[in-house]
N, C-alpha and C positions, 0 to 999 in steps of 0.2 A: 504494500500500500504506500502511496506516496504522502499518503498526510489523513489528520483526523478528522477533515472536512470531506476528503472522497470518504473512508468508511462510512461515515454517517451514511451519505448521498445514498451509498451501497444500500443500507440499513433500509432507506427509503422508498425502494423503487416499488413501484405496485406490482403484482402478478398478472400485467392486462395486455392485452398487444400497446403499440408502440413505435416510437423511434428512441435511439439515445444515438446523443453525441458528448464524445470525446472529443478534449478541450487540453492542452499544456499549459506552460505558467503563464503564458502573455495572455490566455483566454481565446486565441484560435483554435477552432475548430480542424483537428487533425484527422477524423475516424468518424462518417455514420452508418449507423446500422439500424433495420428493422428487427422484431422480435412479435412471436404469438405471445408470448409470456413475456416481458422485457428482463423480471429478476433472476430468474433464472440464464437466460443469456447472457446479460452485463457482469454477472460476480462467477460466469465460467471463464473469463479472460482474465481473473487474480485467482483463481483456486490453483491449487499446486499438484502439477499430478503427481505421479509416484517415482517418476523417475528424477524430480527434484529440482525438473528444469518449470517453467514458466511457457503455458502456450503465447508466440506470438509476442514474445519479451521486449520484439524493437516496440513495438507499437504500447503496450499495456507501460515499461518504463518512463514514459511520458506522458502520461496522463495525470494529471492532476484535476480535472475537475470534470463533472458528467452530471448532462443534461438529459433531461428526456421528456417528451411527448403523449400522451397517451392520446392512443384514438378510437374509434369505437368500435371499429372491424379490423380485421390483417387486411382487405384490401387497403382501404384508405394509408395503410403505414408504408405501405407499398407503394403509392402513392407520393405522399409527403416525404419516403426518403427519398424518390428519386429528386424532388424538386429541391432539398437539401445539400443536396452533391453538388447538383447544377450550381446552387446559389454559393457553396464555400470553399468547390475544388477541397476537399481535404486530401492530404499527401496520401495518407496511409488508404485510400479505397482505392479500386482500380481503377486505372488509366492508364492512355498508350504510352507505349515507351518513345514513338517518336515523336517531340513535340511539333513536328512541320503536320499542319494540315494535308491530309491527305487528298491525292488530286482527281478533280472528275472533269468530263467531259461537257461543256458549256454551249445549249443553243440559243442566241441570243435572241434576246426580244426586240427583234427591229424587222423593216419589210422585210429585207435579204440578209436573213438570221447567218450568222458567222457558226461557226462550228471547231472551238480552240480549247485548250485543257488552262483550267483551272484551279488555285487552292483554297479561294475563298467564294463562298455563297453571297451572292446579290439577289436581293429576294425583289426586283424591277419584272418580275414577270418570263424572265429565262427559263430553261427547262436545265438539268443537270440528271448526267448521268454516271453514275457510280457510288460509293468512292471506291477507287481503285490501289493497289497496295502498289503498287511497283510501277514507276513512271514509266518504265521505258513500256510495257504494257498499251498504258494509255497512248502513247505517240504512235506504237505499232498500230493499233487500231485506227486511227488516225488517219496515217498513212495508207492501211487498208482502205478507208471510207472516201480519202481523195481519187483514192485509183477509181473506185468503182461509182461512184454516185456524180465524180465533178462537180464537187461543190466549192465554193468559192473561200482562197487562202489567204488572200487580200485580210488587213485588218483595219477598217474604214466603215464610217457608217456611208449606206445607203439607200436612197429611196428613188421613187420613178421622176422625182422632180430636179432631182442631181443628173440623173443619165437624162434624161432631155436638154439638158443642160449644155451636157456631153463635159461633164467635169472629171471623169473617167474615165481613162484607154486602157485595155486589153490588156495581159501582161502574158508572160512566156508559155504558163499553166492553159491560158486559150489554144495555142496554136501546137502544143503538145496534146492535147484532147483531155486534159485534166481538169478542165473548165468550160464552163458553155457560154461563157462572157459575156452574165447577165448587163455588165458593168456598160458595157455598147448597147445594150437591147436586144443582143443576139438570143439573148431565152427570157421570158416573159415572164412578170412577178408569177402567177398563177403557177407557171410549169416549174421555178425557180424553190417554191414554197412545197408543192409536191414532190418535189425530192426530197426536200427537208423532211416530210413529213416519213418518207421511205427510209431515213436516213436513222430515224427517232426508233423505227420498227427494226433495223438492222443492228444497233446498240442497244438494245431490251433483247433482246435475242429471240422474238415473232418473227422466225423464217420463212415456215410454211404458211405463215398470211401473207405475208412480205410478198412470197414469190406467186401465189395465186392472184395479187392484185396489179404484179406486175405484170402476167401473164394475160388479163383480163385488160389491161391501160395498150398490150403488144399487138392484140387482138383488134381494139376500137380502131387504134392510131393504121392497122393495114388498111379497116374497113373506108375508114377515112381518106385513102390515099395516102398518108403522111407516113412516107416508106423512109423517111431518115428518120423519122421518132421512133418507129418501129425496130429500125436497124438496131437504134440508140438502146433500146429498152432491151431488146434481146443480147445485146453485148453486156447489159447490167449483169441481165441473168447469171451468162455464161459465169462471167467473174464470181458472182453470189455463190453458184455451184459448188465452183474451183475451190471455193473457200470454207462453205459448210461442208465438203467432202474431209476436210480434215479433222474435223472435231471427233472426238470420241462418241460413239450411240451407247447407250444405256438403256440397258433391257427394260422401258417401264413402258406402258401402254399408254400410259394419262399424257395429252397431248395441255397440258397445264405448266404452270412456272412451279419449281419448288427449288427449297435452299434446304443443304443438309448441313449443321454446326455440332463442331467438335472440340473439346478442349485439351490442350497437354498441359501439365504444370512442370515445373522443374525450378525447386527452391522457391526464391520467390519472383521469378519469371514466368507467365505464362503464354501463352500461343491459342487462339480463336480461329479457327478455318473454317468459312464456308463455301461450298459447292454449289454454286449457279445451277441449275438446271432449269432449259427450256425447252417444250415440246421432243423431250426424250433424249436431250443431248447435251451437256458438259459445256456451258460455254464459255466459265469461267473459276476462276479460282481466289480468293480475298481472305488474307490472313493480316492478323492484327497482333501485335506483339502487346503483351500490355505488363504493368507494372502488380506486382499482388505483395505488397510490402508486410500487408495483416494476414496474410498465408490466408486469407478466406477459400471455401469449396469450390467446388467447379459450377456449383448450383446458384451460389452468390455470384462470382462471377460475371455467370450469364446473365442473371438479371438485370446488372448493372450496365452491363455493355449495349443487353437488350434495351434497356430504356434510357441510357442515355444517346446510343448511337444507333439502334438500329429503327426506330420508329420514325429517324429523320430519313430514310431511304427515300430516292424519289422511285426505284424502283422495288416497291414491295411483292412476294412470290403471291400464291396461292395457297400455300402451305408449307411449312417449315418445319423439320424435323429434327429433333436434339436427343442428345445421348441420355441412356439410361440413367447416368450419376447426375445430370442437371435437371430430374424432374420431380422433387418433393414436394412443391407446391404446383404443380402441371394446371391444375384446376384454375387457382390465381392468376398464374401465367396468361392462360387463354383466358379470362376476361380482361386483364388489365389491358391488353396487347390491342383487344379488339377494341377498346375506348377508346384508347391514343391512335390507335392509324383511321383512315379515311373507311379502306377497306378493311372486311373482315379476312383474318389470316386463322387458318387452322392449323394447329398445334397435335406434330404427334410423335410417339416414340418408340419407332419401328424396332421388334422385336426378335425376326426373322425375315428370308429373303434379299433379296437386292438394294433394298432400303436399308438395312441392317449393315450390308458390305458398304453401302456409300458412305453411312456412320461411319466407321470404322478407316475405309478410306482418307476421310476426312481429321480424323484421329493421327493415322501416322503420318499424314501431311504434317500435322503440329506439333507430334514429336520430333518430325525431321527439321524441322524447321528451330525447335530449341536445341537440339544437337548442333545446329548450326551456328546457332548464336553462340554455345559453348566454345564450339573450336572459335571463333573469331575472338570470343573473350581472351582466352587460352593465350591466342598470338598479341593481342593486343598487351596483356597482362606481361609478357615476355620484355625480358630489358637485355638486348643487344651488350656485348662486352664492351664494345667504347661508348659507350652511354655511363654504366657504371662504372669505368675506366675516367673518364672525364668528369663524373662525380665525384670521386673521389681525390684524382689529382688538381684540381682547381674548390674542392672543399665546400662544394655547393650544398644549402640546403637541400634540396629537391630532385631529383634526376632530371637531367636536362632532356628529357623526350622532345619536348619542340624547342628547334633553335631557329632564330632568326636571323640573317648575316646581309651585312649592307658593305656598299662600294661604288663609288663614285668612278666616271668616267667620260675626259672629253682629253680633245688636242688643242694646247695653247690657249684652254680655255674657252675655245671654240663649240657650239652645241653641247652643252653641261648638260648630263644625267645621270640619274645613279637606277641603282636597283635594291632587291630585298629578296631575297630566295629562302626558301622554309625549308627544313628540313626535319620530318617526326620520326622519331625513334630509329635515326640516321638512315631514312632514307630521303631523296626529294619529295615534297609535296607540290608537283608543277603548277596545279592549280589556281594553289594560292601565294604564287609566285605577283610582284607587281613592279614595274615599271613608274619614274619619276622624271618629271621634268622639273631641273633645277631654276627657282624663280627668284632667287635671292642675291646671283651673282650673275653681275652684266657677262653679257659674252665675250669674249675673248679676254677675261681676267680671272684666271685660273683663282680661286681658292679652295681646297680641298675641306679645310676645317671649317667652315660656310655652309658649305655642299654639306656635309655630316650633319650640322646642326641641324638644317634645313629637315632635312628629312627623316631625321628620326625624331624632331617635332612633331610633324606632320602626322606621322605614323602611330607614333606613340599619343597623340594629343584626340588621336580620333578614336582611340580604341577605348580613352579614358572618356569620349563624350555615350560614346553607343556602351560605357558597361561591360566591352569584351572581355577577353581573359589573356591574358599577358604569356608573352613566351618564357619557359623557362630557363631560357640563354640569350642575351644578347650579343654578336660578334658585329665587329666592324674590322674592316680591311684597312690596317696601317699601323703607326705606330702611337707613340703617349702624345700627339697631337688630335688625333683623330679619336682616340680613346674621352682625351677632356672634351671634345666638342659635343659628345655624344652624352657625355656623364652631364655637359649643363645642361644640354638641352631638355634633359630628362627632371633634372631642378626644377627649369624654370616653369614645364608643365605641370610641377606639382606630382609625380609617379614614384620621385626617387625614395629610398633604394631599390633598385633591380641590379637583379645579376646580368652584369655587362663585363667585355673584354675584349682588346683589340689582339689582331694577331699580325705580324709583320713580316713582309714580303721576305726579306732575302735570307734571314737567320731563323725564320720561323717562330722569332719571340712574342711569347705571350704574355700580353698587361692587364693587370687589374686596376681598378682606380685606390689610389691608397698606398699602391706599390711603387717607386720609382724604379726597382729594378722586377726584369723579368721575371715568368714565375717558372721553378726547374720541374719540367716535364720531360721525361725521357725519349729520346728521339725515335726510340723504338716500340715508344705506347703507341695503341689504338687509337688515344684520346687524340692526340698529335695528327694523325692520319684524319680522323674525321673530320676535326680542322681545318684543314688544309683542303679536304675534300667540297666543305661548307663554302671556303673561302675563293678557290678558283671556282665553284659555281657559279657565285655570284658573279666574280668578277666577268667569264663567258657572258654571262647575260647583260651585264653593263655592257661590255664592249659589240656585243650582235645591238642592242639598242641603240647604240652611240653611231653605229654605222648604220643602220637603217634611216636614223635621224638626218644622219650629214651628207646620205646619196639622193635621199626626198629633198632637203635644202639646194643641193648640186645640181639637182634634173631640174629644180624649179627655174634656178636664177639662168641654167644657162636656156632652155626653151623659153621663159618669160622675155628674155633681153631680144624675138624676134618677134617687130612687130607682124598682129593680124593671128597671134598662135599666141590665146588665151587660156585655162584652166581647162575650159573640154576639150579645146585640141589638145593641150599635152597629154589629154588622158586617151584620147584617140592615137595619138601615136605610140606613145607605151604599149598602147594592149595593142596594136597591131606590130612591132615593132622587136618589143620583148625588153628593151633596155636602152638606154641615151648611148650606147656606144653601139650599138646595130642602127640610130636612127642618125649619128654622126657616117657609118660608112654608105648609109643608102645610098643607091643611083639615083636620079632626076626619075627616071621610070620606076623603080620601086615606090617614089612617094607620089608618084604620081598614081600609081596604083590603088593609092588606098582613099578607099569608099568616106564619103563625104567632107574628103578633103581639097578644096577651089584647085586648079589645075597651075593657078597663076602663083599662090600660097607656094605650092610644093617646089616651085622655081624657086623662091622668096628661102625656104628653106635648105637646100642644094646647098646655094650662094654663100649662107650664112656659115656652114661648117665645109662651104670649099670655095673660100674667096679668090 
């Protein structure tokens, strides 16, 4: 017990259904739960079993004070706890492990609906379809839906009073047949909106409506004479085929939607799978990783995930089926479930047969799926030898798992830039790799301790406004000049102390700030090696930007310095060209050659690099 105010509280609780919420010292609400009886539920999380230990000890440790509700049915508790979660996020109930919103698919609400993935919900009248776990998923679909339907990838609003207008030309996607470019008038809001509408039925996964009304629209459009719409609609098909021919069939007859939900635990990680099925076929897969910090059942769980995420579906089955271990209040379930959705959903929990394997299926997807997580914990959990090598030799609180290393680079001062290259648990992270243009020193006046300042200000000043989280090494390339530039700069933003250290080019000396002399690192450490590894990283990527910078500045001034060969001809000659030094050997016929460039121009140019 944490104090003689929760015994009491203990002491108190009535014998009646319920909510309680658990509360720590500050008074937030960490843990709620429902309960048929509440006192009995709330004093089995401090009763001790026998093996000595405490159930659920992270959560029950923190608790200092407990609240509770009584209501006058177990529905209604059912009820008020979901709206309880909603309203306090507490840490300890479930929730996803990844905090990024998960992404669906967006038809937007305008005449000529856009069709693009999304992570946030606009409730302006769009349609949404998913959510889907795994983005590349989503894009693949996508991609699927532009091959086959040509619907428009343009991201602009428009209407019939813009293309009258003619404020919109065609783009590559028309003339590849990826598009029917509504954007010119070439397909008409009507027929433009019916695809849409085909489009809505092919991501629900209604195929065999899909294709009987496409076959029934292939039909009119011959009787009609309109043998390119017809051609049009029968190429859909073909594509639809090609594609539902891949999906898995499933031995079921009912030509209806259902979802099969599975749960794995492991520690307190858990894994949620559900199995899409549409008119007897597998068309998808949706697995939720989620956090179970109170070790709660697989039965709580569900209910939680069911009501906080699953009744927001814009696409609900027709029946949904769940495992044997999540069904002790099944009865509640199917009432609560059917009040909160539009449609009613029937609740079942197949016992034998192919419904039984799809359970089950669904099951070792979410074992496989925490086995996964395991091993990536596993490596991630793993600390490379110059990692703990370089923790040790440089005395660091913390293992340096992400290091940051900057390095400045220009000639005579000339196009100043630097860079920042990351590396986690000593390998590159290219991604979050970045690029600098230095704004502090004029050009062509070298200073290096400027350059430093500059931009690990910048860097560090912004990570301090967004909240980020700081690397656990800072390197810069040079010596105790570059080393002070970096250490005030870090001052003046208010961050300091951070572990920082410069390393020097030619002896491989390492500084700390504090130290006037180098620090002795054996030249045959690992730690030394990573170093160095860090530091010509960066430096390659200064110097590839430093020359990208200064051959874009070099192409400009010398094509600019001809008059009549403005910004689009220079880009006209590059791309037909390949580079300033193939557009310096042209013949007078080669430049004459190229497509909408004046014939008089291409003299004008000749002249210029063959006086």
């Amino acid at each position: 017990m944490k104090s003689s105010l929760l015994e009491d509280k203990l002491l108190q609780i009535p014998r009646k259904s319920g909510v309680y919420l658990f509360k720590d010292k500050s008074g937030k609400v960490i843990y709620v739960g429902k309960a048929k009886i509440l006192r009995n539920r709330v004093k089995s999380y401090f009763i001790k079993k026998t093996s000595g230990s405490y159930r659920t000890s992270a959560l029950t440790n923190k608790v200092n004070d407990v609240d509770f509700i009584i209501t006058n049915t177990e529905q209604e508790a059912l009820l008020l706890e979901n709206n309880l979660i909603k309203t306090h996020s507490p840490r300890y109930n479930v929730q996803l492990k990844d905090d990024k919103s998960y992404p669906y698919i967006r038809i937007t609400n305008e005449p000529f609906p856009q069709v693009i993935v999304t992570r946030k919900i606009i409730r302006d009248g769009s349609k949404y379809v998913g959510p889907y776990t795994n983005v590349y998923d989503v894009r693949q679909s996508l991609k699927q839906l532009h091959k086959v339907f040509q619907v428009r990838t343009c991201r602009f609003y428009m209407d019939e009073q813009s293309i009258a207008a003619g404020k919109h030309k065609v783009c590559l996607d028309y003339h590849i047949r990826r598009c029917a470019g509504p954007c010119e008038g070439y397909q008409s809001k009507d027929d433009y909106r019916q695809t849409i509408r085909h489009v809505e039925k092919y991501l629900t996964g209604h195929s065999d409506e899909l294709r009987k009304e496409l076959k029934r629209e292939m039909k009119a459009a011959s009787d009609e004479l309109k043998f390119e719409k017809a051609a049009s609609l029968r190429n859909t098909l073909d594509a639809l085929q090609i594609f539902y021919d891949k999906q898995h069939k499933v031995e079921t007859i009912e030509n209806i939607s259902q979802d099969y939900m599975a749960i794995a635990l492991e520690d307190n990680d858990a894994c949620l799978t559900i199995l899409r099925i549409r008119n007897g076929k597998i068309i998808g897969k949706q697995q939720f990783l989620l956090k179970n910090d109170a070790f709660d059942s697989e039965e709580t769980i569900f209910e939680q995930f069911l009501y906080s995420h699953y009744v927001h579906f814009e696409q609900l089955p027709d029946e949904l089926y769940i495992a044997q271990t999540m069904s002790e209040h099944i009865d509640l379930h199917k009432q609560f479930i059917n009040e909160l959705c539009e449609a009613p959903i029937k609740l079942f929990i197949p016992q034998l047969g192919q419904k039984q394997k799809l359970i089950k299926m669904a099951f070792l997807n979410s074992k496989q799926r925490l086995d996964e997580l395991k091993i990536k914990q596993m490596k991630a959990d793993f600390v490379p030898k110059a990692i703990r090598s370089l923790h040790r030799d440089l005395k660091l609180q913390t293992l340096p798992r992400r290091i940051e290393c900057f390095d400045n680079s220009n000639i005579q001062g000339s196009d100043p830039v630097a860079s920042m290259v990351v590396f986690i648990n000593g390998k590159p992270a290219k991604s979050e790799y970045r690029k600098f243009n230095i704004k502090t020193v004029a050009d062509g006046q070298p200073d290096d301790f400027k350059s430093m300042y500059e931009i690990i200000s910048r860097r560090y000043k912004r990570l301090k406004e967004d909240g980020s989280d700081f690397p656990d090494l800072i390197v810069v390339d040079g010596g105790k000049g570059q080393l002070s530039s970096a250490q005030n700069a870090l001052i003046d933003i208010g961050v300091w102390p951070k572990p920082l250290i410069s390393l020097a080019k030619r002896l491989e000396e390492v500084y700390v700030p504090g130290y006037p002399e180098p620090q002795q690192i054996p030249r045959t450490s690992s730690a030394i090696r990573l170093l160095q590894q860090v530091r010509d990283e960066a430096h390659r990527f200064a110097i590839t930007f430093h020359r990208e910078k200064r051959n874009k500045r070099t192409l400009k001034s010398e094509l600019a310095d001809i008059e009549g060969v403005g910004l689009s001809r220079q880009k006209l000659l590059l791309n037909h060209f390949g580079s300033l030094k193939k557009i310096k050997e042209a013949s007078l016929q080669d430049l004459q050659a190229v497509a909408k460039l004046p014939k008089n121009l291409a003299v004008v140019i000749y002249q210029h690099f063959n006086p």
